[in-house]
C-alpha positions, 0 to 999 in steps of 0.5 A: 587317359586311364589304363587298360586294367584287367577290370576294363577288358570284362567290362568291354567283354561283357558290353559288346556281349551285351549287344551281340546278344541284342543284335541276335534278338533283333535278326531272330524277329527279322528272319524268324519271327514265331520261333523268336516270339515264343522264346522271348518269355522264356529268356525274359523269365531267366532274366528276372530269375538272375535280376532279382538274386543278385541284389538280395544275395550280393550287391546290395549287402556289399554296398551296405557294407562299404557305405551304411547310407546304401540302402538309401540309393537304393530306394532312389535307384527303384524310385528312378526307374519307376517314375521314369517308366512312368513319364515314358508311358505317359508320352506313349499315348500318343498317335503310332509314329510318337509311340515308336518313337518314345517307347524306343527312347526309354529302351535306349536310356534303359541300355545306356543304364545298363552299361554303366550297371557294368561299369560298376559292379565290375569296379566292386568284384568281378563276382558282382560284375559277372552275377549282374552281368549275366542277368542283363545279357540274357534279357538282351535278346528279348529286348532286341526282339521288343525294340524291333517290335516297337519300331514296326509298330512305329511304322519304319521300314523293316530294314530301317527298323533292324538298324535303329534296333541295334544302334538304339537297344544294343549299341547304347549298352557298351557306349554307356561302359565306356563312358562311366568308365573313367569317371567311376574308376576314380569313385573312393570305396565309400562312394562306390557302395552309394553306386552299388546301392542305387544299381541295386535298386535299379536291378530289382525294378528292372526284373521285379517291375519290368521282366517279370510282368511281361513275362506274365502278361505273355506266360508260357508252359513251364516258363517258371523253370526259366525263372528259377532256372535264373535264381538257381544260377545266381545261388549256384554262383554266390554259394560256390565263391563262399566255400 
């Protein structure tokens, strides 16, 4: 058993935010799906914009600061990302049914990462924990949009879609939380700045290899707002708590 801290309730707030937003994404392509698509790129960039502040301006100099050695699982952490991006685009080249199927399955691990992102930064501050957080609800309602997309092209039913949708994409975010939860939560100072050093590298593959050359592959008027907007409110946040 591990006790409810004050640190577990934002990391279970933060995680079925997570997959409420996803949730939204999907119903949005369901019920609406030319509004959900010409929006999609502007929450992608927003995204991208919190995604890439919040390792440079936070997370990865406070995981240097509690362990030199950091910047080493940082690279592991972009490195991680980027080779299993790699054999995931690998197996994709495959009939329609065999992409929906690995395509979803990247998304879903993707998730599962995210919600041990939670689980750490949380456990460093709840500063850390809400920077990285935001970032990673918001792109959640363009990756409930993208995983519904997969699956229909995937040839399922689009009800059947919508389910899978949510269990692959949105579900595995919070069960990813609970999990590392009681296994981090007894991680030293030490280790804890390894963990933040490789989540560190793992955002800054997400937005700088991920969210933002999707968002360029689909680029909308002003979509560049949305991404300074995200930098902007990352700066906003840091500079105010140094104050």
């Amino acid at each position: 058993m591990f006790e409810v801290s004050d640190t577990f309730i934002y990391i279970a707030i933060f995680a079925f935010i997570s997959a409420l937003v996803n949730s939204i994404g999907i119903l949005a392509i369901f019920k609406y799906r030319e509004w959900a698509e010409k929006t999609k790129t502007y929450f992608i960039c927003f995204a991208a914009g919190m995604l890439v502040s919040t390792p440079l301006l936070m997370t990865l100099p406070i995981a240097i600061e509690k362990n030199f050695y950091a910047g080493f699982t940082a690279l592991f952490g972009f490195l991680f990302m980027f080779f299993s991006n790699e054999l995931i685009k690998h197996y994709t080249h495959k009939e329609t049914l065999a992409f929906g199927i690995t395509a979803a399955e990247g998304i879903g691990i993707h998730s599962f990462i995210d919600g041990i992102i939670y689980t750490v930064t949380f456990n460093i501050s709840i500063l850390v924990g809400v920077l990285a957080g935001t970032g990673l609800v918001v792109h959640e309602f363009a990756e409930g949009v993208i995983t519904y997309l997969v699956l229909l092209k995937g040839g399922m039913k689009e009800k059947t879609a919508m389910l899978f949708a949510f269990l692959i994409a949105g579900f595995t975010t919070p069960m990813g939380a609970f999990i590392a939860y009681p296994l981090i939560n007894k991680l030293s100072d030490s280790s804890l700045g390894l963990m933040l050093g490789f989540v560190s590298g793992v955002l800054l593959y997400v937005s700088a290899s991920h969210l933002l050359p999707e968002a360029r592959q689909e680029e909308k008027e002003h979509s560049y707002i949305a991404f300074l907007s995200g930098v902007g409110l990352a700066l906003f946040i840091v500079v105010s708590k140094l104050i």
